[in-house]
N, C-alpha and C positions, 0 to 999 in steps of 0.2 A: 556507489549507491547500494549494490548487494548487500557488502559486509553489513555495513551500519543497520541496515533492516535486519537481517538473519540475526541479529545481536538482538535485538529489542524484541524481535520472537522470541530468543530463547530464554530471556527474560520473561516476556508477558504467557509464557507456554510451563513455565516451571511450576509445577503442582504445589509447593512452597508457597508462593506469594499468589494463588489462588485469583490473580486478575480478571477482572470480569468486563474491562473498560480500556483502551488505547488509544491514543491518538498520534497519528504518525503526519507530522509535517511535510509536507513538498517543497520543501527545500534542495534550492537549484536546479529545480525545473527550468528547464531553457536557459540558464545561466552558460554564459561563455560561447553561446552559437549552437550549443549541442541543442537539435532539433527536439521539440517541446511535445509531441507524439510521441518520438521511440523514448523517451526517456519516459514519458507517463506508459508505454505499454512495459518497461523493465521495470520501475515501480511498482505497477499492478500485479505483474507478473510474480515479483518476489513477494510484496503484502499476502497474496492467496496462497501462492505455496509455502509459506515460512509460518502464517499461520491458521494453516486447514489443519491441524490437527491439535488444536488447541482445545479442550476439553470445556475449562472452565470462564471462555472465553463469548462473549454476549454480544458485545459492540466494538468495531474499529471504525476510526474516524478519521478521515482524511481531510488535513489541514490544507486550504491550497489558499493563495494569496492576490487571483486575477480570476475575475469572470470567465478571461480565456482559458485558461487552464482548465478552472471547473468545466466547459463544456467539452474540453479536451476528453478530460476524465472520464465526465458521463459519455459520450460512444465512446472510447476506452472499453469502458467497462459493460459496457453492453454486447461490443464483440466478445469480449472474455468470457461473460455468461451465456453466450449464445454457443460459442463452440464448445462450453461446459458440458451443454446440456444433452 
């Protein structure tokens, strides 16, 4: 799950194609028994750091494909912002 994201950073981060838009699928979330938490906080994890320093970068958008998930997400990501801060 790391690689594929750090790839599509450094893609959506290259000053060249000037992206201003992303959307990153959750694909395999919970797939195969791997628990649907730690896999949405390594997700997360890699989305903010691969691209927090994207310059020209506006909107990322997380694709998810279950209600559960989404709610997963959102506290996910509410912890994440909260220890940001």
């Amino acid at each position: 799950m790391r690689l594929p994201r750090r790839q599509a950073a450094g893609i959506a981060c290259d000053p060249i194609y000037s992206i201003e838009t992303i959307a990153i699928p959750g694909i395999s979330i919970g797939v195969y028994g791997y628990p649907v938490r730690e896999a949405t906080r390594i997700a997360l994890g890699e989305t903010v750091a691969s691209l927090s320093s994207c310059s020209s970068l506006k909107l990322v958008r997380l694709v998810l494909f279950s209600e559960e998930t989404l709610d997963i997400y959102r506290t996910e990501l509410s912890v994440l912002i909260n220890r940001h801060r």
